[in-house]
C-alpha positions in Angstrom: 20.3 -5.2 5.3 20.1 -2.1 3.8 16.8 -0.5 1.4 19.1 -1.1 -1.6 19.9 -4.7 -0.8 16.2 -5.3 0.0 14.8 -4.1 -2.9 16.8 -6.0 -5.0 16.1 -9.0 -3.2 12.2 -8.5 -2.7 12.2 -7.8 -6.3 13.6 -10.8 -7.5 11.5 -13.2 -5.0 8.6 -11.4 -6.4 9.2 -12.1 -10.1 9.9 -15.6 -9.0 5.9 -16.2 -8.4 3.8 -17.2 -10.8 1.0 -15.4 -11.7 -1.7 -18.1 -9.8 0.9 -17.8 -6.5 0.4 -13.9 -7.1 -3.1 -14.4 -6.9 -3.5 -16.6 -4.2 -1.6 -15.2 -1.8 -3.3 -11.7 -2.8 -6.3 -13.1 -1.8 -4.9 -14.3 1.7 -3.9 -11.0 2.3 -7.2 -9.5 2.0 -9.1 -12.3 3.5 -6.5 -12.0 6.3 -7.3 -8.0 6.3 -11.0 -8.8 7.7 -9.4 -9.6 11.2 -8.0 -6.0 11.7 -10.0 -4.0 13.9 -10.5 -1.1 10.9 -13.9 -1.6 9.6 -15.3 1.4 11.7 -14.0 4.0 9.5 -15.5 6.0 6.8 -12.1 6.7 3.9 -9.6 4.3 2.9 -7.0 4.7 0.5 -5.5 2.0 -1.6 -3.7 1.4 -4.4 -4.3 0.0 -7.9 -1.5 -2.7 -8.1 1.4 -2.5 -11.3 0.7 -5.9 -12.5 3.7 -6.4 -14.6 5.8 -5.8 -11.2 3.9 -9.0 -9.6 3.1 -6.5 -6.8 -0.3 -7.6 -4.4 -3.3 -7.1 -6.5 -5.7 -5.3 -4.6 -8.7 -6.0 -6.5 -9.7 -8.3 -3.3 -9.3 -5.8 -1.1 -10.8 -3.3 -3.1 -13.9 -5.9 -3.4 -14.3 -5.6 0.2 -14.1 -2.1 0.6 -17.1 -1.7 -1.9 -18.8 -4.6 -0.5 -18.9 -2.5 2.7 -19.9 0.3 1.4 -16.8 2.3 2.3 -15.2 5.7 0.7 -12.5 4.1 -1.5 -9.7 7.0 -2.4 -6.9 6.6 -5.2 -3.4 7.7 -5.9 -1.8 9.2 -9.1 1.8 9.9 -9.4 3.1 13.1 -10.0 6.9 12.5 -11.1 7.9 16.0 -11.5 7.4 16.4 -7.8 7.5 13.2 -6.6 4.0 13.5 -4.9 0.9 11.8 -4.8 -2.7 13.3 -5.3 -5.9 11.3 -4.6 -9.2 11.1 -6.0 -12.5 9.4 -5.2 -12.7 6.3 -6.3 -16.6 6.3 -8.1 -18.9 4.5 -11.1 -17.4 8.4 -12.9 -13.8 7.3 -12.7 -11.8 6.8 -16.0 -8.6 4.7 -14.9 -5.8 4.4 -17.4 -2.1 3.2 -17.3 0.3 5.0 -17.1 4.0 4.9 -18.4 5.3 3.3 -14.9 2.5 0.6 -15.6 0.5 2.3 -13.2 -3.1 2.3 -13.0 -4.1 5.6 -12.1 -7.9 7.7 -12.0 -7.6 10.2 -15.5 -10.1 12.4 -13.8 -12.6 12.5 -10.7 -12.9 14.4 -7.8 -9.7 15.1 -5.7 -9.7 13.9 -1.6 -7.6 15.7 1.0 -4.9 13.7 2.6 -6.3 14.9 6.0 -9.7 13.1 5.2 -8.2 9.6 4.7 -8.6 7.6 8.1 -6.8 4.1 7.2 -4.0 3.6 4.3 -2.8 0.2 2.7 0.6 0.9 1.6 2.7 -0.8 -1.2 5.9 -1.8 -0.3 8.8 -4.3 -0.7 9.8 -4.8 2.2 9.3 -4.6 5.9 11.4 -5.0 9.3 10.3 -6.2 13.0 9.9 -2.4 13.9 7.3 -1.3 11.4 10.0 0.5 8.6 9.1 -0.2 5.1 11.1 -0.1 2.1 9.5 1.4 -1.1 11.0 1.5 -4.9 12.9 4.5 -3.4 11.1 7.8 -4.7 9.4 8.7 -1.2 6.0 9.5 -2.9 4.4 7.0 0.7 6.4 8.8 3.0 5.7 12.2 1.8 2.3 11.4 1.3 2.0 9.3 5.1 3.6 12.4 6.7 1.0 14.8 5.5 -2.2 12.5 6.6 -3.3 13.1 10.5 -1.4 11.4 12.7 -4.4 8.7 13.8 -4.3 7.6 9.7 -3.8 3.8 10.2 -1.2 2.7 7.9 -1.8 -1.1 6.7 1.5 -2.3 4.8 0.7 -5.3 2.4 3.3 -7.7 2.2 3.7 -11.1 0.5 6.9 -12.0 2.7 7.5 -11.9 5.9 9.0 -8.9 8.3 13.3 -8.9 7.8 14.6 -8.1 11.9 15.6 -5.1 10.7 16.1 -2.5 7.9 19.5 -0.6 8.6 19.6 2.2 7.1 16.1 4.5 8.0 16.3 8.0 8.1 14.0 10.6 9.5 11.8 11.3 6.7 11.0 7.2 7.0 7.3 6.7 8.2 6.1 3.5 10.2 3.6 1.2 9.4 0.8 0.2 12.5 0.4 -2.9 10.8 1.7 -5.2 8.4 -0.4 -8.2 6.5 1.2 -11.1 4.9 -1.2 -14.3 3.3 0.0 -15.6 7.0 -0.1 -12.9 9.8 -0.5 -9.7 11.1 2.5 -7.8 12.7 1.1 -5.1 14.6 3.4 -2.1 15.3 2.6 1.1 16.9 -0.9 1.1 16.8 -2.4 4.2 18.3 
């Protein structure tokens, strides 16, 4: 299939779980999360999940990082460039929503991309290969692009992998793994 296809039907299979399902299989996720072999690292970047698009709440994950004492970095959307920045994620940080339903950091202290060692990237769908499909703005792929190239990208998934997604282009990053609330597709780990 092609991203268009699949986002319209990952989309739709989302809004079709309840809110415990949501939760549940969120927490699977990031319980499954604690078998990668990623705890070694110092920076991790996640983000702060739209609720009212059913997307993976990452509060469990989150939990974990803090729980291990781990530097926990932040997007916020810039939609006049289509870019991302990223802030430290601290007891100082004022979050608010934005207009997307985004929860994003209203201030703090801003993180080079080229500090970050592991990313868990938001998506709505994945292939056998490691391609991802996004909402279709390429805010990840910019933003994966310009992190060093050992950056560990973790997508989070509630489905499982399609074979493949036909229609990737150049500017398309790859995933090294993928979690779903019942496995781990590893990719092109370095």
């Amino acid at each position: 299939m092609i991203k268009t296809q699949l986002r319209k039907l990952y989309k739709d299979k989302r809004a079709r779980l309840s809110d415990d399902e949501v939760d549940s299989l969120s927490m699977a996720i990031a319980n499954r999360c604690l078998n990668l072999d990623i705890w070694d690292f110092n920076c991790y970047h996640i983000h702060l999940s739209i609720e009212r698009h059913k997307e993976i709440n990452t509060t469990y994950l989150l939990n974990i990082l803090q729980g291990k004492d781990k530097t926990v970095v932040i997007p916020k959307t810039d939609f006049s460039t289509l870019n991302l920045q990223h802030y430290l994620l601290d007891d100082n940080t004022r979050l608010a929503v934005n207009s997307y339903g985004i929860p994003e950091p209203v201030n703090g202290i801003l993180i080079n991309e080229q500090q970050i060692d592991v990313v868990f990237v938001p998506l709505l769908a994945f292939d056998e290969k490691g391609n991802r499909v996004g909402y279709g703005k390429g805010f990840y792929d910019r933003f994966l692009s310009g992190c060093r190239p050992d950056c560990l990208k973790i997508g989070l998934s509630f489905f499982n992998a399609e074979a493949e997604i036909e229609d990737i282009n150049s500017n398309d990053v790859l995933l090294n793994f993928c979690v779903t609330p019942e496995k781990i597709y590893k990719f092109n780990y370095i």
